[in-house]
C-alpha positions, 0 to 999 in steps of 0.5 A: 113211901111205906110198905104198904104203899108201895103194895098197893101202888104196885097193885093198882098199877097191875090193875090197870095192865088189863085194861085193854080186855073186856071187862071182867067183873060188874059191881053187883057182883063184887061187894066192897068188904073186909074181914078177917079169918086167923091170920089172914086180912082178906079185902074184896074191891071192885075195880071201876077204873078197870071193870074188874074184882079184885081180893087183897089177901094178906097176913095180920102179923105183917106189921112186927117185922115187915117181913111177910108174903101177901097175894092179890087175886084178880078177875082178869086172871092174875095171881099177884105175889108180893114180898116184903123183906124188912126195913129197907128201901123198897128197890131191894126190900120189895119184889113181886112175880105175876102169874096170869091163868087161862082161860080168863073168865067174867066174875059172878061172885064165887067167893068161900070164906071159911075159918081154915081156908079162903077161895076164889074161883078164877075160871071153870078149870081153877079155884085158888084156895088159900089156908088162914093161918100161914096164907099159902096158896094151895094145891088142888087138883088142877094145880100143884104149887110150892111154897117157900116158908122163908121170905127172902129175896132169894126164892123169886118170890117165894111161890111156885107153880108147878103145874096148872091144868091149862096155859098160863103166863108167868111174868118172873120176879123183880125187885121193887117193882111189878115185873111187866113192867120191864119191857126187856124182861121175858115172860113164859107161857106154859101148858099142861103138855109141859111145853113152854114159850119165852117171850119179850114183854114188849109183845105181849103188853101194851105199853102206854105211859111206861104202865104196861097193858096185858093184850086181849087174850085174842091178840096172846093167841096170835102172837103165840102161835107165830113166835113158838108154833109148836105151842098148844093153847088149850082152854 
């Protein structure tokens, strides 16, 4: 399976994790299209298995040394980060790390496409933005993120969020597949109070047929507020 493969079987399965949400996105609002800005390959999809919007954003210049950092943008909320390290096997030359942001929000269409910069707004608080030439995310007013210029499997994926105006779930990063799907693995929410609550996988995704599912937010809110009290979920 080539790198691209593997990207793209990864992704779909990250899709299918939010399935057990309502839906996300209808198809009137989120036309199939592919263009390109610099450097930057960016794909809208629509999503029927799942009822999501989906923007695969990546660099042109992969393909010279298949040494490259790509994003998938979610309407469900997530911010999907995937590396490539070369020529290798993918267990140890592909990783990935997931950020999920609340609160999530129904996608009408709200896409820039400008020749210095791409954004996709993902609820009323947050719109990422991208720049089209090295395809880093970039920080805003309610997000501050860093990014790493070396890609390499060292840097737990290479991007950072620092800081977000509101709660969201970072996953971790893995090698060679999607970090949820490891139900020993931790995941940790954080909020604009710089308060944090580690949770296992296993209680916060569905797992059916080893393909692990994001619960509905409602069900998130329950099981945060038993297992850390103390944490605040501000929309």
């Amino acid at each position: 399976m080539t790198k691209s493969q593997i990207f793209f079987t990864i992704l779909f399965g990250v899709l299918l994790k939010t399935m057990v949400s309502s839906a996300f996105s209808l198809p009137e609002n989120c036309r199939y299209n592919i263009t390109a800005r610099a450097n930057m390959q960016f794909g809208q999809s629509y999503q029927k298995e799942t009822g999501e919007c989906w923007f695969s954003i990546s660099p042109f210049d992969a393909y010279q040394t298949l040494s490259y950092r790509s994003f998938l943008v979610s309407s469900s909320g997530l911010l999907f980060v995937f590396n490539s390290y070369g020529y290798g096997p993918n267990s140890t030359h592909t990783g990935a790390r997931e950020y999920y942001f609340f609160p999530r929000e129904s996608f009408t269409g709200q896409v820039v496409l400008n020749d210095d910069m791409v954004s996709v707004r993902m609820n009323y608080k947050l719109t990422l933005q991208f720049e089209t030439k090295n395809i880093y995310p970039l920080n805003t007013e309610n997000i501050m993120i860093r990014n790493a210029t070396s890609v390499n499997a060292k840097n737990a994926g290479g991007m950072e969020v620092l800081r977000y105006n509101g709660v969201y779930l970072d996953t971790g990063f893995t090698l060679g597949k999607s970090p949820s799907e490891v139900k020993s693995n931790k995941s940790m929410f954080k909020n604009q109070f710089g308060q944090k609550c580690m949770l296992l996988n296993s209680l916060i995704f569905d797992y059916k047929d080893e393909q692990p599912y994001l619960m509905h937010d409602v069900i998130l809110h329950q099981v945060v507020a038993k297992q850390c009290p103390n944490f605040r979920w501000v929309d």
